[in-house]
Backbone as CSV, one residue per row, in Angstrom:
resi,resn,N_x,N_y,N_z,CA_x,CA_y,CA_z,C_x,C_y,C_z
1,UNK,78.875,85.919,92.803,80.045,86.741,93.150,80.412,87.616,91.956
2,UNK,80.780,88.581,92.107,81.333,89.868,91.285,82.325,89.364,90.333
3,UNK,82.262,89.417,89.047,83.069,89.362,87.949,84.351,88.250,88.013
4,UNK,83.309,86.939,88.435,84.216,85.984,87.975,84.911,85.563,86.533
5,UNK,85.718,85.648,86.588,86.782,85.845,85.426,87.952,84.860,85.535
6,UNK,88.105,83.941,86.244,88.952,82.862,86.461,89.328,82.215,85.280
7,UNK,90.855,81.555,85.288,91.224,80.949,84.588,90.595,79.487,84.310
8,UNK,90.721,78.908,83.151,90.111,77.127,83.669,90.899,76.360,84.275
9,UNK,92.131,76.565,84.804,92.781,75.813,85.856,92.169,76.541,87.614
10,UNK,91.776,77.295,87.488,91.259,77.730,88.659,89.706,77.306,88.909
11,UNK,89.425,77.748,87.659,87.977,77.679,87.682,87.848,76.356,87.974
12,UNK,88.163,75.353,87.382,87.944,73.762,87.543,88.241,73.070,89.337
13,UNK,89.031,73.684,89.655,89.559,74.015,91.194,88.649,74.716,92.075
14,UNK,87.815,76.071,91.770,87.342,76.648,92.658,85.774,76.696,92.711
15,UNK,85.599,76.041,91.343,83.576,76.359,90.714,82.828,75.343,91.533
16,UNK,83.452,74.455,92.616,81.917,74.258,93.839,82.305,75.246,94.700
17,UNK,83.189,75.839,95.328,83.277,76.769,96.227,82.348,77.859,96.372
18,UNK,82.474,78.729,94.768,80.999,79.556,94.015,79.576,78.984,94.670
19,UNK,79.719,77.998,94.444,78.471,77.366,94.410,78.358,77.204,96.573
20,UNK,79.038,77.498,97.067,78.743,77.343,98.299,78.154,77.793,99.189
21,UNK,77.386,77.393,100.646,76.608,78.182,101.453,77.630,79.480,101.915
22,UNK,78.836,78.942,102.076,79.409,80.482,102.700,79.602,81.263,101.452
23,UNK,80.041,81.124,100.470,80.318,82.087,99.300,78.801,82.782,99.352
24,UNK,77.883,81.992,98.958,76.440,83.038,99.200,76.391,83.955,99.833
25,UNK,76.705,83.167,100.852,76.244,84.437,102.449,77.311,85.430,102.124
26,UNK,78.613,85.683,101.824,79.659,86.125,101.543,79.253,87.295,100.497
27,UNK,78.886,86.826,99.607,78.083,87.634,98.538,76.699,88.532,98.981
28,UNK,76.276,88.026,99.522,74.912,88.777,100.156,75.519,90.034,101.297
29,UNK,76.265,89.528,102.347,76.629,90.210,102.860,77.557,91.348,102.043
30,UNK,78.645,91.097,100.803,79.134,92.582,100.137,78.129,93.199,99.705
31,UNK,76.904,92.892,99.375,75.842,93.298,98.606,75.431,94.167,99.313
32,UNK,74.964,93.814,100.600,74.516,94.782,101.509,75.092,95.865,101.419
33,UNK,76.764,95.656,101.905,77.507,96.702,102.289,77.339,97.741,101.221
34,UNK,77.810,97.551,99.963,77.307,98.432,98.938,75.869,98.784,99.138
35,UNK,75.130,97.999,99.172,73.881,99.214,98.986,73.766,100.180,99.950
36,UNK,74.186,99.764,101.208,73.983,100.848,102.498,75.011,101.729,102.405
37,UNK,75.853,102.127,101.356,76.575,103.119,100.649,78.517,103.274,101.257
38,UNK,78.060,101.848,101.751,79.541,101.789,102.276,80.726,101.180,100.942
39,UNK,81.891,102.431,101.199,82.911,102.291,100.011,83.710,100.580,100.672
40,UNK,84.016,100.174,99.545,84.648,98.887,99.926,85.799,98.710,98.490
41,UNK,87.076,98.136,99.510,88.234,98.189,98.509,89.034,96.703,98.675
42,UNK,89.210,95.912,97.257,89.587,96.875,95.519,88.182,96.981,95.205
43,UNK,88.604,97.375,94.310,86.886,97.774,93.456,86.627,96.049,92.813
44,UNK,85.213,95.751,92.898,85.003,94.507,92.460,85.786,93.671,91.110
45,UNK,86.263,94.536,90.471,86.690,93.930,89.356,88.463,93.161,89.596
46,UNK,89.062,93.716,90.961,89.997,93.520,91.537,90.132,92.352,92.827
47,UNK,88.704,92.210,92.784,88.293,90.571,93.987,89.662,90.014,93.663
48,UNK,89.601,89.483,92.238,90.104,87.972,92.341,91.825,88.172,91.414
49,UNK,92.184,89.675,91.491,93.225,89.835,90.839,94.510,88.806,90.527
50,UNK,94.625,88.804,92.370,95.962,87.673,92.228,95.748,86.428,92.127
51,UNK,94.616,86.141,91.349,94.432,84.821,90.403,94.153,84.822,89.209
52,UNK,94.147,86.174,88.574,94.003,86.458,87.345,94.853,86.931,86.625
53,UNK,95.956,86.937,87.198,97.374,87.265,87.054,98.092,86.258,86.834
54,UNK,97.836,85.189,87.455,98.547,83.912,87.699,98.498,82.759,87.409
55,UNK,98.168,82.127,86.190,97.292,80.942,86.404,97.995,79.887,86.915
56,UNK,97.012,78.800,87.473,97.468,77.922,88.364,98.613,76.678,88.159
57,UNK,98.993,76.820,86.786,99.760,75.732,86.608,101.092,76.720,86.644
58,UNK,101.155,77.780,86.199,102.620,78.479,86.320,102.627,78.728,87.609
59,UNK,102.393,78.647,88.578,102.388,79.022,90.092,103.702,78.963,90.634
60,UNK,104.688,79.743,90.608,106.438,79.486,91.143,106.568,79.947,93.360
61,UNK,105.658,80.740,93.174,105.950,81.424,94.392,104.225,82.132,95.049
62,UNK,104.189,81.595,96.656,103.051,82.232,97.003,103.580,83.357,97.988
63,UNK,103.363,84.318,97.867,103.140,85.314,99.394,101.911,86.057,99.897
64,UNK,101.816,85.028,101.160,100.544,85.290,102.182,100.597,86.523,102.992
65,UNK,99.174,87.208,102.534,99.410,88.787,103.068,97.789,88.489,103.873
66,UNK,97.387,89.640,104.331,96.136,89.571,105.370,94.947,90.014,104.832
67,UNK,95.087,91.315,105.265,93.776,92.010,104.792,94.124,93.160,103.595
68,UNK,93.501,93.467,102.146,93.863,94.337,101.399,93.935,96.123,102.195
69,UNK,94.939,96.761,101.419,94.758,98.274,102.313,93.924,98.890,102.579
70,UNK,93.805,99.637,102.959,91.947,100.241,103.162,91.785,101.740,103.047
71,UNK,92.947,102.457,102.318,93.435,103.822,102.286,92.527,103.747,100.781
72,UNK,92.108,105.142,100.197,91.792,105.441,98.838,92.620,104.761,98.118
73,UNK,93.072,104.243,96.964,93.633,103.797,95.967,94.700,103.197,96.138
74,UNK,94.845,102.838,97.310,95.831,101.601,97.784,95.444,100.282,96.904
75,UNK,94.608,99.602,97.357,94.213,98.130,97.233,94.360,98.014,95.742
76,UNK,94.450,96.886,95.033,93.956,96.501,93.748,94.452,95.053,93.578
77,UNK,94.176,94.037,94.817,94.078,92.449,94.906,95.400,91.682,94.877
78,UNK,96.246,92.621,94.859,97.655,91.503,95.442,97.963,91.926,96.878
79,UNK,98.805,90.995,97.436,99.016,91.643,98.534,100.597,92.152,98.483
80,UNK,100.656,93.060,99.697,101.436,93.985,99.907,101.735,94.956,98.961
81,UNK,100.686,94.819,96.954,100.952,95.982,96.350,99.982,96.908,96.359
82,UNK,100.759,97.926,95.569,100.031,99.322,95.518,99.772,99.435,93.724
83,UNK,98.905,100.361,93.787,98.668,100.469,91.970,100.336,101.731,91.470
84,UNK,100.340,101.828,90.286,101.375,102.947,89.829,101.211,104.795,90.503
85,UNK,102.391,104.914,91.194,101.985,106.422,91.758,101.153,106.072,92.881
86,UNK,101.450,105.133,93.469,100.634,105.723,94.632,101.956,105.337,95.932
87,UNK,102.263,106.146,96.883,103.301,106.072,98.044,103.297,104.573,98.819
88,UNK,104.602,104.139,99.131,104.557,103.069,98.923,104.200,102.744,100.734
89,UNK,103.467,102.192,100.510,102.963,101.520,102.437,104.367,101.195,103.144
90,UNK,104.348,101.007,105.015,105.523,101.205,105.031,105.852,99.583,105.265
91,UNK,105.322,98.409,104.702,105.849,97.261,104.977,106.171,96.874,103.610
92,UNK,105.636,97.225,102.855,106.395,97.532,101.234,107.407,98.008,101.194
93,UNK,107.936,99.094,101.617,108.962,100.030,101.808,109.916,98.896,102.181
94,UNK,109.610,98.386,102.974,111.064,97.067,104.182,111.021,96.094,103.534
95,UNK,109.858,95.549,102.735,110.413,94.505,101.639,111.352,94.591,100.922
96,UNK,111.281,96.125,99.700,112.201,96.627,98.973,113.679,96.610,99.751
97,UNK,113.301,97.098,100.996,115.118,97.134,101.444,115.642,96.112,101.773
98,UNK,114.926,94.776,101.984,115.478,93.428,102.368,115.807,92.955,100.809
99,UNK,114.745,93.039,99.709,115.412,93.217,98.750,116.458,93.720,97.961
100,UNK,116.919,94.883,98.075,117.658,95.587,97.808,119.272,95.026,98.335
101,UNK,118.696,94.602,100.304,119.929,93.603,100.618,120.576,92.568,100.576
102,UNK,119.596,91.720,99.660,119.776,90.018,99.554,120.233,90.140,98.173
103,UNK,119.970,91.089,97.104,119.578,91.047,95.594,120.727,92.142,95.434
104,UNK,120.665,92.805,95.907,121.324,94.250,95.597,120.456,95.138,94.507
105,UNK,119.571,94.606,94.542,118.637,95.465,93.611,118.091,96.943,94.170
106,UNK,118.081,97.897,93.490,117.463,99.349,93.930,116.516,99.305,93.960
107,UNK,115.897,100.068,95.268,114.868,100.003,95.600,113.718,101.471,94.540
108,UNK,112.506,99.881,94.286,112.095,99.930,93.239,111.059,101.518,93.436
109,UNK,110.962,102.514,92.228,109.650,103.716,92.569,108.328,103.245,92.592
110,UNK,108.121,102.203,91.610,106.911,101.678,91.914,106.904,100.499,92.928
111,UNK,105.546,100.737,93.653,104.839,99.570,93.902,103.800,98.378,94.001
112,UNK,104.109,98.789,92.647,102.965,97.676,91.682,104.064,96.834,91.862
113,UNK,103.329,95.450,92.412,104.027,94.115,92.258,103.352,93.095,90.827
114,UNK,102.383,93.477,89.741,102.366,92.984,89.235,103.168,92.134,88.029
115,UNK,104.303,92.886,88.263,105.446,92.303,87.343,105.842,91.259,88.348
116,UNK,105.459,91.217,89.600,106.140,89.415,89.932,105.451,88.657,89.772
117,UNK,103.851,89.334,89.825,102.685,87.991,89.472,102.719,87.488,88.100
118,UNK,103.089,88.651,87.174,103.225,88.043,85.699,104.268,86.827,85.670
119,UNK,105.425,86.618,86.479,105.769,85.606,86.426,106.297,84.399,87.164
120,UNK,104.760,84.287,87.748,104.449,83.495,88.643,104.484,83.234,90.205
121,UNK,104.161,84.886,90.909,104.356,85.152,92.060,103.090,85.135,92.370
122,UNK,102.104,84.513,93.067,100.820,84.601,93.446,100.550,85.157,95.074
123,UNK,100.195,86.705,95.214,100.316,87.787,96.063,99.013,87.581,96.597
124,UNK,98.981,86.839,97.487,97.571,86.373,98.190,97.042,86.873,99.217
125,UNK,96.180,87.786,99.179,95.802,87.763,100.793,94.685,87.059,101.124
126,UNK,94.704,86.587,102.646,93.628,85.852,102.977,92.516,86.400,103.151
127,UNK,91.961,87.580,103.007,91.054,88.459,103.107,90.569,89.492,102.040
128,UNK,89.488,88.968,101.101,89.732,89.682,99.536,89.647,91.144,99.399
129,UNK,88.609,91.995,100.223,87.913,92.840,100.535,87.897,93.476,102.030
130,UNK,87.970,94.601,101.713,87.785,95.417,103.213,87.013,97.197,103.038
131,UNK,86.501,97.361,103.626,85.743,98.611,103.733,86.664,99.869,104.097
132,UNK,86.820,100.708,103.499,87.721,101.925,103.619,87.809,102.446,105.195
133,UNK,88.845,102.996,105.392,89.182,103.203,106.442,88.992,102.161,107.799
134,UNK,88.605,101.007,107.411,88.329,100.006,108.676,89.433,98.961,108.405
135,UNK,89.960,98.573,109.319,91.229,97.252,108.904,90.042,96.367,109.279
136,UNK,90.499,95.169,108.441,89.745,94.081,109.223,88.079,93.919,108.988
137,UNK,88.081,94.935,108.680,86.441,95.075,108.862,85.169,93.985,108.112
138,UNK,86.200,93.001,107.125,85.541,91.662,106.582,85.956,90.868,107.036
139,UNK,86.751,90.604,107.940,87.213,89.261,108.194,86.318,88.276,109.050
140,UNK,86.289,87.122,108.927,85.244,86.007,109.213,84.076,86.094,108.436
141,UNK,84.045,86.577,107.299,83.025,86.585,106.495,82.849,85.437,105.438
142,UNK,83.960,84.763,105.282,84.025,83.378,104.664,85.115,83.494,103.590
143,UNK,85.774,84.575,103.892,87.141,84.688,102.680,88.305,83.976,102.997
144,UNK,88.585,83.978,104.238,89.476,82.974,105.140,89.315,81.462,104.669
145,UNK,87.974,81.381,104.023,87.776,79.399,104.023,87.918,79.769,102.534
146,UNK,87.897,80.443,101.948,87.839,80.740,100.239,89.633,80.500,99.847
147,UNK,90.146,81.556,100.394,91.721,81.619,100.109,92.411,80.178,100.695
148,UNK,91.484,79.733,101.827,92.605,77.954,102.809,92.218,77.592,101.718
149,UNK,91.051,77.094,100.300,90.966,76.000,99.346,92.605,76.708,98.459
150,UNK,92.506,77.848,98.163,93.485,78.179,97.200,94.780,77.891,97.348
151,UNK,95.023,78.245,98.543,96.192,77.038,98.993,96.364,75.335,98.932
152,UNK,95.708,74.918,99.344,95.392,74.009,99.471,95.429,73.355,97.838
153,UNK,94.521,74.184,96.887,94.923,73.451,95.483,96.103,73.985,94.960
154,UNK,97.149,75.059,95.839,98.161,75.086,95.463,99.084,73.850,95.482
155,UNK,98.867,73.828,96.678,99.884,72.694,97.542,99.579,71.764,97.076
156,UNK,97.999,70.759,96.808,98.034,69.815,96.276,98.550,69.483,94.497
157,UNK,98.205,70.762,93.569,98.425,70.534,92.328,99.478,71.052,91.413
158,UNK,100.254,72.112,92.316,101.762,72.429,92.036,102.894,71.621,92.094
159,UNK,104.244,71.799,91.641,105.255,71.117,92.386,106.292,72.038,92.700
160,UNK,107.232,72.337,93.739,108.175,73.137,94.148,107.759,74.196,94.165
161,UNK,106.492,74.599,94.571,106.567,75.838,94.931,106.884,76.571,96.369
162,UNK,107.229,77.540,96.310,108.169,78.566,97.788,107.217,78.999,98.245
163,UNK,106.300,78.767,99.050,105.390,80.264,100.146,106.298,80.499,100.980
164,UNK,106.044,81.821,100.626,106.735,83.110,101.906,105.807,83.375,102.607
165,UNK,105.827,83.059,104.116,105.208,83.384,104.576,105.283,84.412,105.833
166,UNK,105.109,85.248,105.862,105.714,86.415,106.862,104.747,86.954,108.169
167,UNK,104.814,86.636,109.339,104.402,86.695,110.253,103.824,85.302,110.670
168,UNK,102.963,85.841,111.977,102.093,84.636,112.454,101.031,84.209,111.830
169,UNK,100.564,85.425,111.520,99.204,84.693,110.580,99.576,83.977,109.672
170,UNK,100.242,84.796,108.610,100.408,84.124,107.255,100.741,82.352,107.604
171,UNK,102.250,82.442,108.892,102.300,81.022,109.018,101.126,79.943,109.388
172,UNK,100.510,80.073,110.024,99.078,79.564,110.783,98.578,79.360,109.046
173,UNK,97.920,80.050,108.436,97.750,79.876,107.628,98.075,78.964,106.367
174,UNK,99.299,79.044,106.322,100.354,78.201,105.656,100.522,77.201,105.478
175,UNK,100.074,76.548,107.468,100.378,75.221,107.402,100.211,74.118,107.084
176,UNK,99.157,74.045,106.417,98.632,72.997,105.658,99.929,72.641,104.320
177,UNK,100.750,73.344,104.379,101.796,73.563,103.107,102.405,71.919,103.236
178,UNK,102.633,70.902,102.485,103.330,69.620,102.535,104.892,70.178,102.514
179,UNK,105.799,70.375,103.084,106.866,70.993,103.109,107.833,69.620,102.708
180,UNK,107.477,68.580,102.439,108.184,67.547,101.596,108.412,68.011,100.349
181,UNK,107.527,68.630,99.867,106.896,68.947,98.347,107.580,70.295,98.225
182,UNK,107.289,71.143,98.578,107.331,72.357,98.891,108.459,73.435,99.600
183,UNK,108.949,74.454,98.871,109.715,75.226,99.913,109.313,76.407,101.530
184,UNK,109.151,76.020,102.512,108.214,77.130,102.965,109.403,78.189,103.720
185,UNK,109.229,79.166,103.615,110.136,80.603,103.929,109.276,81.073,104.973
186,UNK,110.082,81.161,106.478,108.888,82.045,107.571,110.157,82.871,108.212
187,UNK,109.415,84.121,108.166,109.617,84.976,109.429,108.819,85.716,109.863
188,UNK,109.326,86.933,110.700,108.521,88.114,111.125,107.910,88.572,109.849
189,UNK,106.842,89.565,110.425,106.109,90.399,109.470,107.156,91.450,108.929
190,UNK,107.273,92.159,107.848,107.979,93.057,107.311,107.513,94.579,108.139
191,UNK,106.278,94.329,108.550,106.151,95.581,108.878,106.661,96.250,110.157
192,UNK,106.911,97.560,110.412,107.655,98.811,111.055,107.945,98.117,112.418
193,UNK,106.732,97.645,112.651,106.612,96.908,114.346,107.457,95.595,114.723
194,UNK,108.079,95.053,113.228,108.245,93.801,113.587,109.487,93.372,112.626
195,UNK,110.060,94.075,111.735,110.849,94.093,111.017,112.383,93.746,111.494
196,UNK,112.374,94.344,112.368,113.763,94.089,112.883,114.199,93.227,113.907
197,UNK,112.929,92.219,113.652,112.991,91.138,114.450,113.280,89.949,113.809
198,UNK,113.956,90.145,112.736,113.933,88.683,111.862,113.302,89.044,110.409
199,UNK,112.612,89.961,109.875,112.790,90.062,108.874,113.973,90.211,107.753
200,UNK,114.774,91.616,108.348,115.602,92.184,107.983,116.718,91.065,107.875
201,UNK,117.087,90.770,106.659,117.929,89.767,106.729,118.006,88.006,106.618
202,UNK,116.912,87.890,106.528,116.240,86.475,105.961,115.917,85.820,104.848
203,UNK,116.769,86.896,103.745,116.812,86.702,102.265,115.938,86.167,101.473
204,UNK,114.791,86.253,101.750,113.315,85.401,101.078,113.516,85.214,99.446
205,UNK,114.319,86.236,99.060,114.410,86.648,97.413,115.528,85.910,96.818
206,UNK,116.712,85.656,97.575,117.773,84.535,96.967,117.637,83.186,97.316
207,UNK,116.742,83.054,98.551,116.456,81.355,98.921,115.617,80.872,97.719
208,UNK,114.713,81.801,97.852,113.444,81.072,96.419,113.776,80.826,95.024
209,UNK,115.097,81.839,94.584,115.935,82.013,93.198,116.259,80.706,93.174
210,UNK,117.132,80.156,94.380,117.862,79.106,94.634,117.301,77.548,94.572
211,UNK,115.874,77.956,95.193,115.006,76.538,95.525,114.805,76.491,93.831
212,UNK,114.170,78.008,93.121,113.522,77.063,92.104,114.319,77.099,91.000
213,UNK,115.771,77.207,90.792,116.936,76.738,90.121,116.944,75.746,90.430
214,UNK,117.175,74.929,91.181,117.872,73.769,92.062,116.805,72.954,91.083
215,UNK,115.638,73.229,90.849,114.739,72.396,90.447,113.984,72.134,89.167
216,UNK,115.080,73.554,88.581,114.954,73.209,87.222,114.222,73.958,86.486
217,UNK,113.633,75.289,87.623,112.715,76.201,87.172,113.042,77.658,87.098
218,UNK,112.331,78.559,86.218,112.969,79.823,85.865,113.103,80.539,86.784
219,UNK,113.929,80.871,87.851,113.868,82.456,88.439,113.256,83.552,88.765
220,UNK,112.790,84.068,89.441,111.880,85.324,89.386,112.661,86.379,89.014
221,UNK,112.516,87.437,88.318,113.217,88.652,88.269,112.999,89.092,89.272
222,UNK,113.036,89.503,90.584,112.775,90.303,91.591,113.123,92.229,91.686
């Protein structure tokens, strides 16, 4: 796989996965795609961003996103962000304003979320890679069973951490979460179609402040 660069709390967590029949095939199959001259986004060095951002023992907060964007210079491995200067997608956009309403915080010009991963927001999507202009266009390729372990050694080797999880997928996804252990946050998807069905207003950003005060842990700046 492309420019593994993992932390050793990850790495120690994820290095039989590497070693697996689907990661192979997984790998063979991006291989292809590149050689048959198809653009594919983030750029490889961005696979494994929102774990290289994060390492696994500071882990405060997960949010489960789907597939990375698939527009030119959208993607770069967290989910729901964008790199600096680039227009902000419109389910980004409705985060900021649910933010803006729970927090009172102004809604932010950038949408680089890497200032939440720096401290300890792990922006996951279940789908690492996608081919430009195609949504979806990797999915069932074995990234789905790659990201369920990452959870999974979330849930098992964290303590108090919050997944947000927003929509159906993300929840489905989720559920493996021990919610004894764990804070889990669900609603609608943020995005245009579905926002005002329960997003708007579900304060994801002061519940999680709250859970991981309560417990003795630092705050996110949001």
């Amino acid at each position: 796989m492309v420019n593994i660069k993992l932390s050793d709390s990850w790495q120690n967590q994820l290095k039989s996965e590497f070693q697996s029949d689907y990661m192979k095939n997984l790998n063979k199959f991006l291989q292809k795609e590149y050689e048959s001259g198809k653009v594919i986004y983030p750029d490889a060095k961005k696979y494994f961003n929102a774990l290289d951002l994060v390492d696994l023992k500071n882990v405060k907060v997960v949010i489960l996103g789907q597939d990375p964007y698939h527009g030119p210079g959208q993607a770069h491995g967290l989910s729901f962000s964008v790199p600096e200067g680039v227009r902000l997608p419109p389910s980004l956009q409705n985060i900021f304003k649910e933010l803006k309403a729970d927090l009172g915080k102004e809604i932010p010009k950038s949408g680089n979320l890497e200032r939440w991963a720096k401290q300890g927001v792990l922006l996951l999507n279940a789908v690492l890679t996608v081919e430009e202009s195609k949504a979806a266009a990797h999915q069932k390729k074995g990234w789905e069973q790659f990201t369920d372990k990452i959870i999974e050694v979330v849930n098992n080797e964290c303590e108090h951490v919050v997944f947000i999880l927003w929509g159906a997928y993300a929840q489905k996804k989720g559920s493996i979460v021990d919610r004894s252990k764990h804070l889990v946050l669900e609603s609608v998807h943020p995005s245009p179609l579905s926002s005002h069905r329960g997003f708007f207003g579900s304060k994801p950003f002061s519940q999680a402040n709250k859970w991981l005060k309560a417990k003795g842990i630092d705050p996110i700046d949001w």
